[in-house]
Wavefront OBJ file of the C-alpha trace (Angstrom):
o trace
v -27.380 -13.252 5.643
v -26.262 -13.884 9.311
v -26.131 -17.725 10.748
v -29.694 -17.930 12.435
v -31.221 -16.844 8.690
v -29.044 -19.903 6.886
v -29.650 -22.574 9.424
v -33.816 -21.612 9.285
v -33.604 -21.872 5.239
v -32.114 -25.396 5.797
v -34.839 -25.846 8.499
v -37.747 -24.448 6.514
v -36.175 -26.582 3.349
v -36.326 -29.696 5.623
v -39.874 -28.859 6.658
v -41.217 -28.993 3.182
v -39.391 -31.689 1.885
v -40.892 -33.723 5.269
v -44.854 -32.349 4.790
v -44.032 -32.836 1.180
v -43.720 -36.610 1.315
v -45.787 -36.518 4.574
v -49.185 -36.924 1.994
v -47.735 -40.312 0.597
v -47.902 -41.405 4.383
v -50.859 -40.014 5.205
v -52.437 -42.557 2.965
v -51.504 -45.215 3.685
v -51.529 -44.530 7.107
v -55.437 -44.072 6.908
v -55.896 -47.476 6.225
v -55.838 -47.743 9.953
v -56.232 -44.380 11.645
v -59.467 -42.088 10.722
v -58.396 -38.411 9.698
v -59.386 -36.900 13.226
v -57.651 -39.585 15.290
v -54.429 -39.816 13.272
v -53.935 -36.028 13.518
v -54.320 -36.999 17.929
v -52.063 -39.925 17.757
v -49.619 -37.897 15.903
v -49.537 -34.990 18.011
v -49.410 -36.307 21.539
v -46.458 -38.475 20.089
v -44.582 -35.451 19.167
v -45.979 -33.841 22.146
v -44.311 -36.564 24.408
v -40.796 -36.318 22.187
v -40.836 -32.577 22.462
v -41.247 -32.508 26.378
v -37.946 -35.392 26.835
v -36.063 -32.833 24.428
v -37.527 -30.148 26.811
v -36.290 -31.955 29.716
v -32.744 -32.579 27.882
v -31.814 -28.959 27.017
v -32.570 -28.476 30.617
v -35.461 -25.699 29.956
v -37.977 -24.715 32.645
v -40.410 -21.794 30.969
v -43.214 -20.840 32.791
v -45.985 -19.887 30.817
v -47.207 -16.757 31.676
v -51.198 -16.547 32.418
v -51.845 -13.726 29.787
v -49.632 -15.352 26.945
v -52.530 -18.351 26.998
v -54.979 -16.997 25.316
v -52.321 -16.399 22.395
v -50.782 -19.956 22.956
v -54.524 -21.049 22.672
v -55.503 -19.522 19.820
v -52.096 -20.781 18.061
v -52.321 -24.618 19.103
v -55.760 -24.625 18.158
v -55.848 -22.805 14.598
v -52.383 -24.509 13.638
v -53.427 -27.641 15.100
v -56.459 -28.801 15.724
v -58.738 -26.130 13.356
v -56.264 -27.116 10.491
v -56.338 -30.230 10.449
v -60.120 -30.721 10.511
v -60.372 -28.405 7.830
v -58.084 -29.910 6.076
v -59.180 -33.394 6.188
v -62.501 -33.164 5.531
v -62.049 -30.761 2.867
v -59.834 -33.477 0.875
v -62.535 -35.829 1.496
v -64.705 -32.930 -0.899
v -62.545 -32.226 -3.735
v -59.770 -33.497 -5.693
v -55.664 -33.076 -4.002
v -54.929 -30.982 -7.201
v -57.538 -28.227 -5.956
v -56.651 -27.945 -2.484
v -52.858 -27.416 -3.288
v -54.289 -24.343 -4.918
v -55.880 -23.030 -2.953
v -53.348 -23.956 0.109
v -50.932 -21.958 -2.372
v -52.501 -19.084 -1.137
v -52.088 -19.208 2.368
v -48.857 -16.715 1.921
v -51.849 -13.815 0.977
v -53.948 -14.944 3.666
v -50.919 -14.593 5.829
v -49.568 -11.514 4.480
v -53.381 -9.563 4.790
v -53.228 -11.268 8.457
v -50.077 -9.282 9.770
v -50.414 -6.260 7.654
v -53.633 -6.247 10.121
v -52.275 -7.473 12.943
v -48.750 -6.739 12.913
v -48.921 -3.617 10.745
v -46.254 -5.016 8.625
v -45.797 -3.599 5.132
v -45.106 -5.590 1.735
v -42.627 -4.819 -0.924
v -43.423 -5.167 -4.312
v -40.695 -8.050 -4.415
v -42.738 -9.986 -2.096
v -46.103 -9.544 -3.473
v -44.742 -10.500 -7.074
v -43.106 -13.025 -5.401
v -46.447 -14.697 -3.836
v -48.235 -14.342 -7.167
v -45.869 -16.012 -9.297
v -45.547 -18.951 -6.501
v -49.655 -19.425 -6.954
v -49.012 -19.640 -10.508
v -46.322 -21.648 -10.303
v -48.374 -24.530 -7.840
v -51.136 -24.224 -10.644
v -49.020 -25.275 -13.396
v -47.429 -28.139 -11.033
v -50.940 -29.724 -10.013
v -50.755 -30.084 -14.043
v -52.736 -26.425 -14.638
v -56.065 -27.507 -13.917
v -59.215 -27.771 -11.612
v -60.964 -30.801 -11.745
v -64.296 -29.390 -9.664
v -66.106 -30.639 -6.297
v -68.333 -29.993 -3.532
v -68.479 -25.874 -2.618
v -68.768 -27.017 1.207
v -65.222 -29.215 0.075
v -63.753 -25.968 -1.023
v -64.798 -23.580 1.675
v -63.168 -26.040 4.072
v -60.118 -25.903 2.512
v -60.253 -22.128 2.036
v -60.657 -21.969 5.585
v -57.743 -24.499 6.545
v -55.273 -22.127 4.937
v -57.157 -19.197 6.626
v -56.862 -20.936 9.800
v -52.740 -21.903 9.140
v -51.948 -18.137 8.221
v -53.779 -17.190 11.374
v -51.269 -19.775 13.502
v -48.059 -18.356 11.332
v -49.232 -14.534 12.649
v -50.254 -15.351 16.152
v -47.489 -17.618 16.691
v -44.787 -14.900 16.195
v -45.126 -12.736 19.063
v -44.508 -15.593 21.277
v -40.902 -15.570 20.811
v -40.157 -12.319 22.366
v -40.514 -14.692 25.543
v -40.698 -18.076 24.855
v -37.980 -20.859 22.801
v -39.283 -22.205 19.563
v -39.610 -25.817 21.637
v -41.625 -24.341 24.202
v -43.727 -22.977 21.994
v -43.813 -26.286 19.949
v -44.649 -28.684 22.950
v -47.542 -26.602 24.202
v -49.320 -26.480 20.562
v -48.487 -29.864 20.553
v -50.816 -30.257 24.030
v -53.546 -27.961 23.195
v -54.187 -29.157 19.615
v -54.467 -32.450 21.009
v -56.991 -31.520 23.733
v -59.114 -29.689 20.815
v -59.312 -33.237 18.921
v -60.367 -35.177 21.982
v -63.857 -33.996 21.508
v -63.895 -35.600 18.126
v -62.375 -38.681 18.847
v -65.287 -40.096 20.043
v -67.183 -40.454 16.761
v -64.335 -42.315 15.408
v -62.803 -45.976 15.252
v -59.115 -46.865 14.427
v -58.756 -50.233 12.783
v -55.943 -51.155 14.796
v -56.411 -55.152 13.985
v -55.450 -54.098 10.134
v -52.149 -52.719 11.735
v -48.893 -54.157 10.011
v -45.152 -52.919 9.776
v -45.637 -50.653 6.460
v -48.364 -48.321 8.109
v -46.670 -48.792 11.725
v -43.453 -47.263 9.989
v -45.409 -44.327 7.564
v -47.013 -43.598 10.870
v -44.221 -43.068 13.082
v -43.101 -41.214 10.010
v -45.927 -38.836 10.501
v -45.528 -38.531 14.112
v -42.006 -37.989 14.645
v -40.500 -36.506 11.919
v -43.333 -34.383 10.498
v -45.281 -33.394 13.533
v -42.173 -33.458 16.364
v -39.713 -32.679 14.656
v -40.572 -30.865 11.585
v -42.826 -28.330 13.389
v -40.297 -27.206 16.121
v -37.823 -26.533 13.182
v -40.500 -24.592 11.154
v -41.157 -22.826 14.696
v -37.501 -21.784 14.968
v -37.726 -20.757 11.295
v -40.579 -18.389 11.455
v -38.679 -17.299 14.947
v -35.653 -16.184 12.686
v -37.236 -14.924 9.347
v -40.288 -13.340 8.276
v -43.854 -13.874 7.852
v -43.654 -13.671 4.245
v -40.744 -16.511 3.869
v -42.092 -18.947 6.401
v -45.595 -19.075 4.545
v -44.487 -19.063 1.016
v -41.726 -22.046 1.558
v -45.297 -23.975 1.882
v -45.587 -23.585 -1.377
v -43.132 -26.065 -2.446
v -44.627 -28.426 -0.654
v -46.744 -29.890 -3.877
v -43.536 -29.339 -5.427
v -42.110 -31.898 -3.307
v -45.271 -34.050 -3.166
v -45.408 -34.210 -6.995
v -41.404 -35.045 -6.871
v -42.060 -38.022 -4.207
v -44.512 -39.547 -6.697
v -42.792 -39.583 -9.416
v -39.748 -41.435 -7.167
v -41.500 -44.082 -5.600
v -44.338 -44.383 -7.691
v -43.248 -43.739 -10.769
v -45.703 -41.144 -12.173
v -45.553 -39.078 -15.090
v -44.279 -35.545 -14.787
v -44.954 -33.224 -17.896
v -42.988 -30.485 -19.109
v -45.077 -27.643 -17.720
v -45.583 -29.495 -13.958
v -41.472 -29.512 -14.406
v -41.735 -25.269 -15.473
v -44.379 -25.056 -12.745
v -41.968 -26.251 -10.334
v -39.262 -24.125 -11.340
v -41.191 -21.223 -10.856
v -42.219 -21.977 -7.377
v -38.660 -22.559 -6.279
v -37.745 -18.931 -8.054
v -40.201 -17.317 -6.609
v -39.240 -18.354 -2.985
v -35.794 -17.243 -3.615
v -36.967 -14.128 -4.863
v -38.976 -13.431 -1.446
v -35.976 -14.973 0.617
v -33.844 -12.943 -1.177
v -35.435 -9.402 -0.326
v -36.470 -10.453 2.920
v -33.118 -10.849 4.032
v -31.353 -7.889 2.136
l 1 2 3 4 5 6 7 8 9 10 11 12 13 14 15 16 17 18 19 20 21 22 23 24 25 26 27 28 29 30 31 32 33 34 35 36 37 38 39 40 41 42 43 44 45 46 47 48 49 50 51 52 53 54 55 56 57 58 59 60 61 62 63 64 65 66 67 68 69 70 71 72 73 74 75 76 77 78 79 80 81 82 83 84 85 86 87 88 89 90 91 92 93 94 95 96 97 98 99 100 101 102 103 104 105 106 107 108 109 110 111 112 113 114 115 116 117 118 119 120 121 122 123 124 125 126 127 128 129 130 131 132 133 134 135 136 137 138 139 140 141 142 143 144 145 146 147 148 149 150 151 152 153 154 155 156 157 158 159 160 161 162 163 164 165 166 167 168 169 170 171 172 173 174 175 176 177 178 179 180 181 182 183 184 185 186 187 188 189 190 191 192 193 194 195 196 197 198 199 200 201 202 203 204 205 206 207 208 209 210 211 212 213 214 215 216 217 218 219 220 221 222 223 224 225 226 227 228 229 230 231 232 233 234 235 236 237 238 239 240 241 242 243 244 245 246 247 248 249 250 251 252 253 254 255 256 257 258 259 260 261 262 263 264 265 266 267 268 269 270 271 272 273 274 275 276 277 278 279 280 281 282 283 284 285 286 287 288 289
């Protein structure tokens, strides 16, 4: 495994661990900000960091007019689609059903390039995406707890819409660095929540230091930083590894609880786990032999 493959397992590593704990902060951080406007406020934020960082590695990329409608279609799906899905799908059913199906976002994504891309799958990495489904059932605690169809759809959707980003998105780096392509999805998924803005209200009079700090949490580490070094990830691996490393995201989540709040973990949400994480090796593994 050469250097660029290491440093984007470390990267994709630090990605999940980030969106892992990043649901503890969404909560609280929704005390103040609505689901639509926090996504914004996070996003131009990181939008803002990623353009001084531009500006700092002295790069000057000119985007060219028929890469757009790719960039486009990337900011928006991995952006601004996403997270609407995503929001008000959680607002539908319980967080235990939409890891599940969010688990599945490596098929969506692999049935994505096969038709776009016209990459194949090995056998390693198709076992390797079923056992890492399994594996998030058993960590949600290996059961569905029911809610609205329209609540699962969305979510269905969402993971449909982040598998469409992961595809798009990897074409662009025959021409484009990874923080290029970050601050411009930044930008565009921002202009696609504008629209929606309006029929929102932040509470910014119940603002105090704990949400101020889970926010800028949000912002800069999880939407700044964390999705320029999943970009240069997916830049240096495959498909396949960069969508099923999502998958230990409720790993992480379930982990973070248990820390700082002290919940329960059983023995098969422990197994569950365990699975997941060999079932990513297993993919990362092949991928890179």
């Amino acid at each position: 495994m050469d250097k660029k493959k290491i440093i984007s397992i470390v990267f994709l590593l630090i990605t999940v661990l980030a969106w892992g704990i990043s649901f503890l902060s969404i909560k609280i951080s929704l005390t103040v900000f609505p689901p639509v406007s926090l996504a914004f406020y996070r996003f131009l934020i990181a939008g803002v960091i990623q353009f001084l960082l531009i500006k700092m590695l002295g790069i000057n990329e000119k985007i060219d007019k028929k890469d757009l409608p790719l960039l486009i279609v990337a900011g928006l799906t991995g952006i601004t689609i996403y997270y609407i899905l995503e929001n008000n799908g959680l607002m539908r059913i319980s967080a235990n059903d939409a890891s599940i199906i969010v688990a599945m976002l490596p098929v969506f994504a692999a049935i994505i390039e096969k038709l776009i891309l016209k990459k194949k799958m090995n056998f390693i990495v198709i076992s390797g995406i079923i056992l890492s489904i399994i594996g998030v059932f058993l960590v949600i605690g290996a059961k569905l707890e029911g809610g609205s169809l329209v609540g699962y759809l969305l979510m269905f959707l969402s993971a449909i819409s982040f598998a469409i980003y992961i595809v798009v998105t990897k074409p662009l780096f025959q021409k484009y660095s990874d923080i290029t392509i970050a601050f411009y999805q930044s930008i565009i998924g921002c202009i696609g929540f504008i629209p929606f803005l309006f029929f929102e209200e932040v509470k910014w009079e119940l603002m105090d230091f704990n949400i101020l700090i889970n926010f800028l949490f949000l912002a800069i580490i999880c939407s700044a930083i964390a999705n320029y070094i999943y970009l240069y990830a997916l830049n240096n691996t495959s498909v396949s590894v960069a969508s099923i490393f999502l998958n230990l995201i409720p790993v992480v989540t379930f982990i973070s609880s248990f820390i700082i709040y002290d919940e329960k973990l059983s023995g098969i949400q422990l197994f569950g786990a365990l699975i997941v994480i060999a079932s990513v090796t297993m993919v990362t593994s092949s991928e890179s032999s």
